[in-house]
Backbone as CSV, one residue per row, in Angstrom:
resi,resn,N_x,N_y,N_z,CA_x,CA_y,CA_z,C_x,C_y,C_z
1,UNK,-1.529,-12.055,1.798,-0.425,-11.183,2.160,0.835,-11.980,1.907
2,UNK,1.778,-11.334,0.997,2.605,-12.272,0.601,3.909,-11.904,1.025
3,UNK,4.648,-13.140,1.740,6.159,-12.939,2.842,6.659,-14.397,2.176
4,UNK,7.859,-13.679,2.583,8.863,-14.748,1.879,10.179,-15.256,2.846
5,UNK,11.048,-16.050,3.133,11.815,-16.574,4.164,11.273,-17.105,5.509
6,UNK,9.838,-17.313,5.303,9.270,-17.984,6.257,8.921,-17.019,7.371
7,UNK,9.178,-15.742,7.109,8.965,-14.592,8.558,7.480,-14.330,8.517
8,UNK,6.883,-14.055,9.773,5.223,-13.953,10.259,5.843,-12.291,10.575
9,UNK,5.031,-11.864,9.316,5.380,-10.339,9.779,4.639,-9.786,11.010
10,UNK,4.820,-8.781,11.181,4.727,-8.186,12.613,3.636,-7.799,12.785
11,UNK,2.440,-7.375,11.623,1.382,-7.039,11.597,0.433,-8.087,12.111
12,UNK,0.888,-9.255,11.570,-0.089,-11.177,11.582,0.369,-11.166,12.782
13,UNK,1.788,-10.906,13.629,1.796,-11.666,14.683,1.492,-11.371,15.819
14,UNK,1.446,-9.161,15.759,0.769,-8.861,16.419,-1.234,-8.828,17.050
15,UNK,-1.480,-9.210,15.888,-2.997,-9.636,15.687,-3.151,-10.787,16.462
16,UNK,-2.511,-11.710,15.723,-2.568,-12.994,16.410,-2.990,-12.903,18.266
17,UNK,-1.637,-11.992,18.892,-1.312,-11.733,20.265,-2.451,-11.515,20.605
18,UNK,-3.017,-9.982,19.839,-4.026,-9.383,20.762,-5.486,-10.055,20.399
19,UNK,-5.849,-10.653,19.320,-6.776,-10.974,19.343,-7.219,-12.752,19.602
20,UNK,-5.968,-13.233,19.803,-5.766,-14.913,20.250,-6.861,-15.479,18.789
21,UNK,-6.332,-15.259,18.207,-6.905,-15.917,16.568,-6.083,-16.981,15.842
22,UNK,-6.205,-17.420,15.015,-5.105,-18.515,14.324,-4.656,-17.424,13.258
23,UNK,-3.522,-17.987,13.169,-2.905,-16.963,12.333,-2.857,-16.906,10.609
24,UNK,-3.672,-17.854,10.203,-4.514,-17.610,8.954,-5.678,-16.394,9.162
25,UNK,-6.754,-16.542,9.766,-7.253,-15.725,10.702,-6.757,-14.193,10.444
26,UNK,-5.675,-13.564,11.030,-4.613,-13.211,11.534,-4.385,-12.244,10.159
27,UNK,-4.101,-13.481,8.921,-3.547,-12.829,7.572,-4.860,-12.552,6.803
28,UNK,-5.657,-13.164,7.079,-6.678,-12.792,6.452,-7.400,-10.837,7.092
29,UNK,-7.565,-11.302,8.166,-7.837,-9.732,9.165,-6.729,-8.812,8.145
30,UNK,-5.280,-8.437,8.017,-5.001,-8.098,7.532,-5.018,-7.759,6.118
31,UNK,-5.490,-8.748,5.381,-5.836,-8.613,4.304,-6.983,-7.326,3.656
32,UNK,-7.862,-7.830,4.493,-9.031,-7.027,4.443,-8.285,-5.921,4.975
33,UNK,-7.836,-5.359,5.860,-7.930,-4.008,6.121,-6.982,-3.423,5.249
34,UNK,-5.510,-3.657,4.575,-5.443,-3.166,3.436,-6.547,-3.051,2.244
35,UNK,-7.084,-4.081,2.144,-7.887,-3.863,1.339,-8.979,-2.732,1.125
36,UNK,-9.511,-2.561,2.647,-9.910,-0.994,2.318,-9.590,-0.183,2.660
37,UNK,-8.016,-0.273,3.110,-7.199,1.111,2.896,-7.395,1.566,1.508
38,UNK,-7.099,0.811,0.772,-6.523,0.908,-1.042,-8.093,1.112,-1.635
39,UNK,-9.213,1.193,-0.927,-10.663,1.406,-1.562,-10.507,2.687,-1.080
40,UNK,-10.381,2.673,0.031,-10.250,4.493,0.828,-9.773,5.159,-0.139
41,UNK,-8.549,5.417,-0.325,-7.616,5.797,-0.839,-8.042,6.155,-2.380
42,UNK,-8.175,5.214,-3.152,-9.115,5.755,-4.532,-10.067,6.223,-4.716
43,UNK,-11.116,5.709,-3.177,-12.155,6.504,-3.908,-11.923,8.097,-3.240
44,UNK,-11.127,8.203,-2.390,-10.615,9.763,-1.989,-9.995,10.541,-3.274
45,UNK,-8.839,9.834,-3.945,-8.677,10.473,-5.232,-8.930,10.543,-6.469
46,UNK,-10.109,9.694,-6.391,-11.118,9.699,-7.764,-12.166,10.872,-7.457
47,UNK,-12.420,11.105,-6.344,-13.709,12.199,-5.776,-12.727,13.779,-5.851
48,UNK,-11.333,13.561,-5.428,-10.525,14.725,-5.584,-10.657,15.188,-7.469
49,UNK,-9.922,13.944,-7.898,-10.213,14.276,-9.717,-11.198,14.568,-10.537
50,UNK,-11.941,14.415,-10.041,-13.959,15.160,-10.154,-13.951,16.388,-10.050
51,UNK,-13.570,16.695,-8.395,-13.750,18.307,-7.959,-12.691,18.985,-9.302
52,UNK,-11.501,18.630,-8.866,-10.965,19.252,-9.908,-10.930,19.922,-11.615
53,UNK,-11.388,18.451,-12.325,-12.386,18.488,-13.142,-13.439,19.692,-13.340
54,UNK,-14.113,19.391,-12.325,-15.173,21.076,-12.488,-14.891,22.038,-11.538
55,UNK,-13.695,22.246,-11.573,-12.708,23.608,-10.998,-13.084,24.058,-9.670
56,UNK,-13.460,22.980,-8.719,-13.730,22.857,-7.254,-12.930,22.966,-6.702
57,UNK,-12.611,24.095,-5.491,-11.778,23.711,-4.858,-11.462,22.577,-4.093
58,UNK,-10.275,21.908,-3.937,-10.350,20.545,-3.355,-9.143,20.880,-1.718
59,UNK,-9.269,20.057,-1.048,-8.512,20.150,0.415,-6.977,19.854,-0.236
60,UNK,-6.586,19.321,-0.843,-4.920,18.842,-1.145,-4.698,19.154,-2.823
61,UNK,-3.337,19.553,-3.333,-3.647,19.589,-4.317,-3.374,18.575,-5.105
62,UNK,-3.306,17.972,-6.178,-3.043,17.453,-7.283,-1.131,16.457,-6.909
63,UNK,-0.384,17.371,-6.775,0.809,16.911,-6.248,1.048,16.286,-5.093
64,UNK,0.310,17.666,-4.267,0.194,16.689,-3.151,-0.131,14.707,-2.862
65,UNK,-1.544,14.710,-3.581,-2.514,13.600,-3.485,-1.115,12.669,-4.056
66,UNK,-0.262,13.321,-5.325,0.336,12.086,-6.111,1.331,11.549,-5.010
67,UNK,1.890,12.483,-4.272,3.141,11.989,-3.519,2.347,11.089,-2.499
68,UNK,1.202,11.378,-1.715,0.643,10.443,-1.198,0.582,9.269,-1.398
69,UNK,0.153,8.795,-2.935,-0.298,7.434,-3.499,0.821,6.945,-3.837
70,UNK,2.135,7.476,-4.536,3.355,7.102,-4.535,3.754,6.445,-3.091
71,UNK,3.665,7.211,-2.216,3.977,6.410,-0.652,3.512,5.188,-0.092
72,UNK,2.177,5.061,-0.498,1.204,4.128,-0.264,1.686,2.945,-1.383
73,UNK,2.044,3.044,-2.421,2.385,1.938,-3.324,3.851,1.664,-2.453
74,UNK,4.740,2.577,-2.386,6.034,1.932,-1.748,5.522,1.044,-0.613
75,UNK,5.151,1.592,0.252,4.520,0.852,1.229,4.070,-0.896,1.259
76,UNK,3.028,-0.764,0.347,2.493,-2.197,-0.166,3.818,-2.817,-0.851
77,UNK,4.266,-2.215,-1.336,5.100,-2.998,-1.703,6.448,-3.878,-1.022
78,UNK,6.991,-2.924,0.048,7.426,-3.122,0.965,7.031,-4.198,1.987
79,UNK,5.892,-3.787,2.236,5.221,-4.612,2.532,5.041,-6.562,2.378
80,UNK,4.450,-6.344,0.910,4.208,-7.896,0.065,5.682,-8.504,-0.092
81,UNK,6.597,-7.308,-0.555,8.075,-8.346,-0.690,8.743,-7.943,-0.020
82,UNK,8.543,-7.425,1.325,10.058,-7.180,2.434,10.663,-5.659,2.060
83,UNK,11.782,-5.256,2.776,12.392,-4.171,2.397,13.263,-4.420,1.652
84,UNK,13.608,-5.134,1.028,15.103,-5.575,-0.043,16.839,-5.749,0.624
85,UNK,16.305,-6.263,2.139,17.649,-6.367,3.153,17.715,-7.576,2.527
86,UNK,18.639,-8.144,1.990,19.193,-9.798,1.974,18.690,-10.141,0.660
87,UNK,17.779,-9.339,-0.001,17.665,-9.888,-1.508,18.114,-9.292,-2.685
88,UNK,18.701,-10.544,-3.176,19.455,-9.848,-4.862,19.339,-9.340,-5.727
89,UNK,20.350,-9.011,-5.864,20.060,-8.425,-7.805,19.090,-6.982,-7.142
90,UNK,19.160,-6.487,-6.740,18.039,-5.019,-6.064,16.162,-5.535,-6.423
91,UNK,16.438,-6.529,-6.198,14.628,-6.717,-7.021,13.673,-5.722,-6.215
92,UNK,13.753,-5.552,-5.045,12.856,-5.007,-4.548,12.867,-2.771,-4.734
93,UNK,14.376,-3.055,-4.882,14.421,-1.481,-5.165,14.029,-1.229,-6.825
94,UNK,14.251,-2.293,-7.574,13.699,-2.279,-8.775,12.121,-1.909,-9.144
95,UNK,11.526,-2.660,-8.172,10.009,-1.982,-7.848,9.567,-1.233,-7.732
96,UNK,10.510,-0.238,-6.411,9.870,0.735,-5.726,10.253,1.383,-6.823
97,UNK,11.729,1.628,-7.415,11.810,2.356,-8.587,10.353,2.631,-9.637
98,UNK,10.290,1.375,-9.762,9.676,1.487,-11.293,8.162,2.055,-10.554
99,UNK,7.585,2.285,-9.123,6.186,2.294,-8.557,6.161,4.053,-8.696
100,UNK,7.936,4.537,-8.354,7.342,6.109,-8.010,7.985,6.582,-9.821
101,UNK,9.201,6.159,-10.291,9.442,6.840,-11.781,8.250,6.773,-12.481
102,UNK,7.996,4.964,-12.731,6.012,4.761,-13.973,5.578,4.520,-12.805
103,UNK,4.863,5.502,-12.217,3.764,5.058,-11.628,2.036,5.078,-12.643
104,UNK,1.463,4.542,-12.046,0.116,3.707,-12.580,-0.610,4.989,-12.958
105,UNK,-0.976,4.972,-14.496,-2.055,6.724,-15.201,-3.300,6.294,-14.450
106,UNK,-3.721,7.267,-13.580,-5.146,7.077,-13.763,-5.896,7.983,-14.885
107,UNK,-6.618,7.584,-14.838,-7.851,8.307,-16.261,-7.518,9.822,-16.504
């Protein structure tokens, strides 16, 4: 989980609290559970792009699902490099830009 200016984000430090762990520990726990957020998450809209595919009705549509995964990338991203308070040049809005304008083709 990647932080920058030396800050123990709030997620590690709340872990830390409640579960009295070391706070490697801590980032790692976190790690993993993004991690299968972002498994959740695809294999929910890879199983949506199937149904669709063979003209299934599906629970959300197509737009819907995209604005979802668009959110979820801002998020992580936000996330890994901060909200872009105090850093230059817009790098971080440069991201989120480029995550929801090109966001990632799937198949």
């Amino acid at each position: 989980v990647g932080f920058g200016r030396g800050n123990l984000p709030r997620s590690v430090q709340n872990y830390v609290n409640e579960a009295r762990v070391a706070e490697e520990l801590a980032r790692q726990h976190i790690r993993n559970l993004l991690r299968d957020a972002w498994r959740k998450l695809n294999r929910e809209l890879l199983s949506a792009q199937q149904q669709q595919q063979q003209q299934q009705q599906t629970t959300f549509s197509r737009s819907f699902m995209n604005v979802a995964l668009n959110i979820a990338r801002v998020s992580q991203c936000m996330y890994d490099y901060e909200d872009g308070i105090g850093v230059l040049e817009h790098e971080s809005i440069d991201r989120i830009y480029s995550l929801i304008a090109e966001p990632i083709q799937t198949a």
